[in-house]
N, C-alpha and C positions, 0 to 999 in steps of 0.2 A: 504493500500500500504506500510504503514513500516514498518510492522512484513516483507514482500516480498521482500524490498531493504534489513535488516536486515541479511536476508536470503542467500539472490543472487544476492545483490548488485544496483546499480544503473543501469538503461536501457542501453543496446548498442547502437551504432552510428546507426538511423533510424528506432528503435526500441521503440520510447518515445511516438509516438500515441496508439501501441499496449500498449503500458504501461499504456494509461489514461484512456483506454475503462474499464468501469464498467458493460456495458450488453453485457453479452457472450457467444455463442453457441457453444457446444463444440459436433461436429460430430462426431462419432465411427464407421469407417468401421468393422462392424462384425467381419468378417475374422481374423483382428489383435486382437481379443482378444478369438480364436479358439486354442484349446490344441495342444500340438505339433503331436499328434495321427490322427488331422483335427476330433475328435469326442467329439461335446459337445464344450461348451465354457471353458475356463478358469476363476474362481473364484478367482484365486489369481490376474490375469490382472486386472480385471474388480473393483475388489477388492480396488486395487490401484488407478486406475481412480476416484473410488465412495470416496477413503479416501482426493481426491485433490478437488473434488468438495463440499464435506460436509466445508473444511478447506474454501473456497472461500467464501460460501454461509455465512458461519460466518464471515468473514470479510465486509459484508454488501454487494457480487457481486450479480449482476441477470445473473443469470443464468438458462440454461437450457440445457439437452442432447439429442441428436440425434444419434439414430441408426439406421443404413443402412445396407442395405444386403438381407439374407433369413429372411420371416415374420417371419416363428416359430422361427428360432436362434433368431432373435430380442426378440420377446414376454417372451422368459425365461430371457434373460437379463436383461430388464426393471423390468423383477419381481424382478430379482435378487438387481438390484441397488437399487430397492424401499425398499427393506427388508435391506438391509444393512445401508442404511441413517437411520432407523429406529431406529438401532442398537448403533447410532454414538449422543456422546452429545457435543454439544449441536445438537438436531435435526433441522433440516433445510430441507425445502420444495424444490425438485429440479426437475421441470414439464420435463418427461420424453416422449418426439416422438420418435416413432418406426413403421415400416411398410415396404413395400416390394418393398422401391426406388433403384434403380438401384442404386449399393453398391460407385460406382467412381461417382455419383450427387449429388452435396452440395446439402444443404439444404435451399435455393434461398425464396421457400415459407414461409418457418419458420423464415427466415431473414427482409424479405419483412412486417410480418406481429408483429416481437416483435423490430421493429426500433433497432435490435442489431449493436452494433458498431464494435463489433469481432466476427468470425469465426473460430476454431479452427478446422481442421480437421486430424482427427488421422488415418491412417493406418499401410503399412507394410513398407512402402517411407518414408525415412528421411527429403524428399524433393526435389527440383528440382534442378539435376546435375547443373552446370554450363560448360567452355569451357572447363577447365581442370580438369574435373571430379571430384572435389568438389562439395560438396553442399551449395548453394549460399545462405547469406543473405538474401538478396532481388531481387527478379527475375528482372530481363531485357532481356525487346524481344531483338534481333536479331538488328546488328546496322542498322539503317536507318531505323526498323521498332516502327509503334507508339504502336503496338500490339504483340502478341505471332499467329506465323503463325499457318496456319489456318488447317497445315498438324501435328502440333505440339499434345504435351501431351492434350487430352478432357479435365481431371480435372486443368488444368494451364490457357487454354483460358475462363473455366467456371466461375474457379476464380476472373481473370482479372473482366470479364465484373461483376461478383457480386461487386468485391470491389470499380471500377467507378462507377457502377448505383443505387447502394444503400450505399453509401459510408462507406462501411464492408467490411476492411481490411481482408486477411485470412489470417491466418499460416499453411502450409503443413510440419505437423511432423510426426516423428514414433511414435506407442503406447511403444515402447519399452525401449524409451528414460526417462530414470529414471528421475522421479517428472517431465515430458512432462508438463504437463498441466499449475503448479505451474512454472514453467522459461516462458516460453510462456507470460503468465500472467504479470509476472517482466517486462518483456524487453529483456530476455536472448537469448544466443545464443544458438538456438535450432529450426532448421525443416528452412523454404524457407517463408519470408513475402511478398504476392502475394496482391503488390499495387498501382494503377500507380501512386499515389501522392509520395510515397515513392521513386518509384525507377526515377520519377524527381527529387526527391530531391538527390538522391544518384549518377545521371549522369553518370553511371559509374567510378565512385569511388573505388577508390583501396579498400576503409572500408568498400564498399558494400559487399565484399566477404572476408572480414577481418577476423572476428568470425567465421567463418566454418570452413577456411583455419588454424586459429589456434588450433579452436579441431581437425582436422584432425592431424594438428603438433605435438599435444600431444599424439593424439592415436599410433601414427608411433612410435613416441618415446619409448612407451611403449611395443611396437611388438619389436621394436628392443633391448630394453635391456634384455627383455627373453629369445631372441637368443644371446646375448650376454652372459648370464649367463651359457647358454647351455657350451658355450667354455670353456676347461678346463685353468685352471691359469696358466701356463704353456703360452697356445694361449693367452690370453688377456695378459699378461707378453711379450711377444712376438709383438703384435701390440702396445702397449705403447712403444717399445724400438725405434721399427719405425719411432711413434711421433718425438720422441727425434731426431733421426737422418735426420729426413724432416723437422724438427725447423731450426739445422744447416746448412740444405744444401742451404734450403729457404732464409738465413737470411738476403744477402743481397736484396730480393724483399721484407722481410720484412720491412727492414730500412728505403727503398724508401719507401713504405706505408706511413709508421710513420713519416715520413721527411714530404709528405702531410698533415697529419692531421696537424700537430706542425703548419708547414707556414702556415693554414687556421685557426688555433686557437688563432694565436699574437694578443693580445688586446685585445679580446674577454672572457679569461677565468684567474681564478686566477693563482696567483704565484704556490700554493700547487697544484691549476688540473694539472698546467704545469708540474710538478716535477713527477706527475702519468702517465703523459702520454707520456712523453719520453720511448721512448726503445734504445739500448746501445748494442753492441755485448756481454757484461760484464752481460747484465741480458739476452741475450736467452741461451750465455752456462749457466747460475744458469740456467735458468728452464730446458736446459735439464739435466742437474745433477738430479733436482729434478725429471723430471719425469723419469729416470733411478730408481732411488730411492724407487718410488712406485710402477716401476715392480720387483723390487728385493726384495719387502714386502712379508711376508708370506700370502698364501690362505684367504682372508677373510670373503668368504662367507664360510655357511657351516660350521663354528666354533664350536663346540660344548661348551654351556654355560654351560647346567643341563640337569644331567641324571637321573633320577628318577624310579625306579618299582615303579610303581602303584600297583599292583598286580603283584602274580607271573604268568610269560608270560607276563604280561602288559606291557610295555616299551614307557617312555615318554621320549623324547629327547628337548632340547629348544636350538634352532640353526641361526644362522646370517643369516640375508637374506638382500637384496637390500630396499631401502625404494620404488623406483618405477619411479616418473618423479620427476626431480626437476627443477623448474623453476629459474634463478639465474641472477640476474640483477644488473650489478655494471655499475658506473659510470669515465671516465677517464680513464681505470686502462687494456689499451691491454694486459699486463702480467697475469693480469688474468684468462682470454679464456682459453690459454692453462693449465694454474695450475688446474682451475674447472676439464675443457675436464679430462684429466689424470686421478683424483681420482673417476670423475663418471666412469669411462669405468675401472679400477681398482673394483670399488667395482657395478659393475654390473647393475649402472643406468641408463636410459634415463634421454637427457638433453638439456634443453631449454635456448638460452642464448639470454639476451639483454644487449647492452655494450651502454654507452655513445654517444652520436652522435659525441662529439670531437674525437673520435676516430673510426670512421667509417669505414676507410681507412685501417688501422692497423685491426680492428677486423676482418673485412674480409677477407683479405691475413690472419691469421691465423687460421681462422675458413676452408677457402681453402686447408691449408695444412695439417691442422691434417684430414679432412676429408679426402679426397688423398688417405693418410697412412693409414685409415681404411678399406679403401676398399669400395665394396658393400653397406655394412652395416654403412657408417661411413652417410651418407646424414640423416639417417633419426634418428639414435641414439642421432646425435649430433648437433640442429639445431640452428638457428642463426637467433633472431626474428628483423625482421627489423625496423619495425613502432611501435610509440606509440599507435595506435588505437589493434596492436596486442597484446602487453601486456595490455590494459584495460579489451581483451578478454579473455586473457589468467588466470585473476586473479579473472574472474568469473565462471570457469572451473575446481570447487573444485570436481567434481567426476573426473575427469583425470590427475591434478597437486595433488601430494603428500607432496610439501613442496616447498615451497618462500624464496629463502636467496637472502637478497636484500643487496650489498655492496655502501658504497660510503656514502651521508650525512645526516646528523639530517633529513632535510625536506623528501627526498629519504625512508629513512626506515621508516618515520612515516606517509608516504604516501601508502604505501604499508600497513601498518598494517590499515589502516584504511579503506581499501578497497577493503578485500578481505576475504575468510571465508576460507583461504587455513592457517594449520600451519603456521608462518613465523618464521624463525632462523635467527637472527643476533644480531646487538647491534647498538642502535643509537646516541651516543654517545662516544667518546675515549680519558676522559677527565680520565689521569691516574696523580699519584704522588710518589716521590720520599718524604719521610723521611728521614733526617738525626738526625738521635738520639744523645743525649749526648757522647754517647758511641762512637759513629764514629770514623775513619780516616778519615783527614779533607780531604787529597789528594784523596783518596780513593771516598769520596764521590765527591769532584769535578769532578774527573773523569767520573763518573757514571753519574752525573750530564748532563753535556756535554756530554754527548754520547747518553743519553737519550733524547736530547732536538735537539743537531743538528747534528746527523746520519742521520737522513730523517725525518722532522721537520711537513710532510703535514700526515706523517704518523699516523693511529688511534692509536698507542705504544709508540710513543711520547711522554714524559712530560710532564704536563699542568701546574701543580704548585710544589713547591719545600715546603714540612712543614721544618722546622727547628726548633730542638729544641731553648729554651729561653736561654739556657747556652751557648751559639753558642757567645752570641750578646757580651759578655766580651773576651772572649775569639779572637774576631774578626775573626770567622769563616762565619759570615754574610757578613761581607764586602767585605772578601775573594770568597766564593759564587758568590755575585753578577758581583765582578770586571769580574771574570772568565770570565763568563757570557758576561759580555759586550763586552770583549774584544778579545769574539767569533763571535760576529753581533747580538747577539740577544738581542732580546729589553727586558726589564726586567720592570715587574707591578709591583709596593711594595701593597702589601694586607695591612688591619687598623693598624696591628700591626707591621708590618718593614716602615709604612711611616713615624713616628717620627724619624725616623734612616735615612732613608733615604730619605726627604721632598722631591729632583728633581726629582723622578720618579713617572710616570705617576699613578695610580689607573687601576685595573682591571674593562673589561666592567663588569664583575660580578663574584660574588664570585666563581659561577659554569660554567666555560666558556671555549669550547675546541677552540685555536688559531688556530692550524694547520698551524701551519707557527714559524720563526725565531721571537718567542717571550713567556716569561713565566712570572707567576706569583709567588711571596716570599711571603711566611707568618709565623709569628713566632707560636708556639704552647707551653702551660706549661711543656706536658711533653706525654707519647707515649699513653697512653689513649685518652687524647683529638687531638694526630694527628688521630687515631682511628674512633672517631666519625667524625670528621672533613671528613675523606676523605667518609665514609658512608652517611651525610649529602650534600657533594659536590659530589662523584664521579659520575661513572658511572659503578662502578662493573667491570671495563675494569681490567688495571692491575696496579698494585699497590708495591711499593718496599721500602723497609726498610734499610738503612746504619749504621749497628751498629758492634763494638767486641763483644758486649755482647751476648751468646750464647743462653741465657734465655731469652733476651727479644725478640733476634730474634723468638723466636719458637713460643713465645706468639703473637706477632704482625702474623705469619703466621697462626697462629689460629684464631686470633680475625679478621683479613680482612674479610670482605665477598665480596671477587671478583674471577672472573671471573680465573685471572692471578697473585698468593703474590709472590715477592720475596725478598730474603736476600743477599744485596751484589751481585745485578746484574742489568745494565740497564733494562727498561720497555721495550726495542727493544728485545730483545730475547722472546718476545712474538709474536711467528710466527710461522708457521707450516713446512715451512723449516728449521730452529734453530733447532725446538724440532725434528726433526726428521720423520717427518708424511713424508716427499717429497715434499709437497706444502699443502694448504687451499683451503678450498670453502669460510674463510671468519673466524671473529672471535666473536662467539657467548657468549652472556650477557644474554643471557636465562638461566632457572634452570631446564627447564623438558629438557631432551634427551643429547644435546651437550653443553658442556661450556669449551670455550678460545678457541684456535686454533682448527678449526673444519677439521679433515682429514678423511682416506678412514672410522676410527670407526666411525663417525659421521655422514657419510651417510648410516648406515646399521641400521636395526629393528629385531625383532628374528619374529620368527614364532615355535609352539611346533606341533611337530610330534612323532605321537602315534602309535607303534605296538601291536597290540594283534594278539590272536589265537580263534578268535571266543567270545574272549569276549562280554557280555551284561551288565546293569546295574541291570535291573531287580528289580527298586526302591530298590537299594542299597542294595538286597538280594544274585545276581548273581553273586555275587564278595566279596572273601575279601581282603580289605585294608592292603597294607603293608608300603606302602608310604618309602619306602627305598630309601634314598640317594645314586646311588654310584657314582655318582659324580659331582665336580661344586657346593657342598655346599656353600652360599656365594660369591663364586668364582665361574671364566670363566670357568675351568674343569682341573682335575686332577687324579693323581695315573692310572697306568695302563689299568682301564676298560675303563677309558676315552680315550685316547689315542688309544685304541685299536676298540672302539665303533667308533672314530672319520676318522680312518685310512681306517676302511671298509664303513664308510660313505661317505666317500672322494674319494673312488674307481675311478679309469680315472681322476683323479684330482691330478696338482699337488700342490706342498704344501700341505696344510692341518694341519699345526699345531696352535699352539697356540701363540697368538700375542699380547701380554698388551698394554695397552694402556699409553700413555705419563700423568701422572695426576699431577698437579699444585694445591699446596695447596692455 
């Protein structure tokens, strides 16, 4: 079972006894594993069944297969499966029933006679509808019935009575449903669990039908950002301006929202959630600035990176593409919604969003209105997951979620990463520092100081500790520091080396410690090397800033950071994706593959390479020759006119289409 949780996670809500059964029947309706021609079976189907049952059988399961349908389609089958487990190591023995049972009747004798505790049946059914044409979790008859009526689905009420009277639970899935067998197995969310102990226990539970309802969420998501992407930039420019303008027409039903949340939040949540989860008429005109902004971004799908002949006539192109769904879960932070909304529907994704429960009120009025302004197409591009039970579902849903940017705290993103085989992009900690080097202006860095610390104090760009050079302490730019400081409200740590200096001030809860709130910590350092290591040993990769004249060491200190965010002679707050220019954030990423700092519309996009010929073959490397010509994008996104002119006809019906750099922070 933990290579399987490893895999796909811990079992779903009422999924934990399928998850414990070790002897297991796994029925094959014929038919679904029939070529799409209807002649002859499928090899590659069958194929994939026989590679999830060899994988079982080594993990210690009893198992056994059954197939149903026409005798003779069965009888090659079973050859088939038996020659291919042959094939597979470690071999494992997997007793194969076949014969000429009416293809929709479990396998009742087979169950009755190997005391199996699960029943898997596979056909061309996902499983069994539900009210609102979902496919349910766990079936439940009909209210007030203790059964599935009697005019209902044969294979549901066959089920029912197998899984009471020999207590074998069944799964009704599709064969079609990629690694079926292996989720099923898990716990996961996949096909309809036909049981009546289950579905007492689930009473009608909104999480009974949680996990279906969320892959469906996903699936939709995913139809709609393809039709999304259909629209030329121009149109998706066009409905983001919309946004903007149903932000402000909304705003005050939004206020009223938020005015809700805030009064049901007093007491209950900290100073810094407080400070996120206000909204102000001062931040929905920024966001609509901002999402203005990202409709007035050049084209960014369709970009051309690198163009390449392969050969002549061969033509390889490597171009921007959408990454697909992204699931995006922050915490407190209503302004979010729409910043995310914006740059997925800018850069052509589906998108899945769960917000804080303190903000429940606010998210939904804004989830309402940019929906609105979408249109048609805006319910299912842009959805708004309600319950926790749907994002536990959501996060075991790695064939239809593309990427997890989880916002908000240390516990929150390392909750997420721990629970889920989906990418995640973020950073889970925002413990950034300020440098003031020998070199400094002391004003200069006060400044900086203070702005970094109490601009927006719960913010992940905030200051957490202050290095200070040791030439600071004669010169009394330490004392001047702190007074600042105090004399701002913020409570000031002395680190080991500023508390001889400064014996009344408290000690830091630890040397690596993000506040998020009106309070920092002082520490003296010998000299820019060891603030260096210092902030690599304490940081978080977040963003990091240097106060100096000196024009050398600034460039070295920008070299030698390794974060996320270096700067010289600037608050840590101008780490944001509205500052830099993107329009807004999905969030600010502490990763090193794909996105790092301010993550905008470039950071939700992937390329894909698209290849022209004229009939070209390989012809083991004989039917072609190799020219591997650059013309353009060596290195670089794409340049000199072939590019430009390869990009223009590639962009046809599209508007924009040019070339768009991206914001990079040393």
């Amino acid at each position: 079972m933990g290579l399987l949780v490893d895999r796909f996670g811990k079992p779903v809500a009422f999924r934990e006894g399928v998850a414990a059964a070790r002897k297991i029947i796994v029925q094959v309706a014929i038919s679904s594993v029939a070529n799409q021609d209807g002649q002859g079976i499928s090899l590659a189907l069958l194929g994939t069944v026989t590679d999830q049952l060899q994988l079982l059988a080594s993990l210690g399961y009893d198992l056994q297969l059954v197939l149903s349908g026409d005798k003779a389609t069965c009888d090659k089958a079973a050859h088939a499966v038996q020659n291919l487990l042959k094939l597979k190591e470690p071999v494992v023995a997997v007793p194969v029933e076949h014969g000429g049972e009416e293809e929709g009747a479990l396998a009742e004798a087979v169950v009755k006679a190997s005391a199996a505790k699960l029943l898997v049946y596979l056909s061309a059914s996902k499983g069994v509808e539900a009210a609102d044409g979902r496919i349910a979790r766990v079936y439940q008859p009909p209210a007030g019935a203790a059964a599935p009526p009697a005019g209902g689905p044969s294979l549901v009420g066959a089920a029912w009575a197998l899984a009471g009277g020999f207590k074998c639970p069944v799964v009704l899935a599709s064969m079609a449903e990629q690694d079926v067998v292996l989720r099923v197995v898990a716990g996961q969310d996949v096909g309809t669990l036909v049981d009546p102990a289950a579905a007492e226990a689930a009473g009608g539970s909104k999480a009974a039908a949680t996990a279906s309802s969320a892959r469906d969420m996903a699936v939709r998501a995913r139809t709609a950002s393809r039709q999304l992407q259909a629209l030329s930039s121009e149109e998706r420019s066009k409905l983001l301006l919309k946004v903007a303008e149903a932000l402000l027409a909304a705003q005050d039903d939004i206020l009223k929202a938020n005015a809700q949340d805030v009064k049901e939040a007093q007491g209950k949540i900290s100073e810094s959630l407080m400070q996120r989860l206000v909204l102000k008429p001062a931040k929905i005109a920024q966001l609509a600035e901002g999402i203005r902004a990202i409709a007035a971004q050049e084209e960014p799908l369709g970009r051309l990176l690198r163009k390449v002949e392969v050969a002549e006539g061969l033509i390889l192109d490597k171009v921007t593409v959408p990454i697909g769904v992204l699931l995006v879960i922050f915490e407190a932070r209503p302004d979010a919604l729409p910043q995310i909304a914006s740059l997925a529907i800018r850069s052509g994704n589906g998108l899945l969003l769960k917000g804080g429960k303190e903000a429940t009120h606010s998210n939904a009025a804004l989830h309402r209105v940019i929906v609105e302004a979408l249109g048609p197409l805006g319910a299912d591009l842009i959805a708004l997951v309600t319950s926790r039970e749907e994002i536990e579902s959501l996060l075991a849903l790695d064939d239809v979620v593309d990427l997890v940017i989880p916002r908000g705290s240390n516990a929150l993103v390392s909750h997420i990463k721990r629970n889920t085989r989906i990418p995640v992009l973020g950073h889970a900690d925002g413990i950034c520092h300020v440098y003031v080097d020998a070199a400094a202006d002391l004003d200069s860095a006060i400044k900086i100081v203070l702005d970094a610390k109490t601009d927006y104090p719960a913010a992940c760009n905030a200051v957490e500790k202050v290095l200070i050079h040791k030439d600071w302490v004669d010169k009394g730019g330490v004392k001047a520091i702190y007074e600042a400081l105090h004399k701002a409200g913020v409570t000031v740590h002395a680190g080991d080396a500023v508390k001889p200096l400064l014996p009344e001030l408290p000690p830091p809860p630890a040397p690596r410690y993000e506040y998020s709130a009106l309070a920092v910590t002082l520490e003296l350092v010998d000299n820019m090397d060891v603030a260096i290591d210092h902030i690599h040993k304490y940081g978080s990769a977040h963003t990091d800033c240097i106060v100096t004249t000196d024009g050398a060491r600034a460039e070295a200190f920008l070299r030698g950071v390794d974060s996320a965010c270096v700067f010289h002679n600037a608050s840590t707050r101008f780490a944001d994706g509205f500052r830099f220019g993107l329009g807004a954030e999905v969030g600010i990423s502490t990763s090193r593959i794909h996105a790092r700092g301010p993550v905008g519309v470039e950071g939700l996009l992937t390329t894909k390479w698209v290849l022209r010929g004229e009939g070209h073959v390989v012809a083991k490397d004989q039917g072609v020759r190799f020219t591997h010509r650059v013309l353009a994008g060596a290195g670089s996104e794409a340049g000199g006119s072939e590019a430009g002119g390869a990009q223009q006809q590639q962009g046809a019906g599209r508007q924009g289409g040019g070339r768009r750099r991206g914001c990079v922070v040393m």
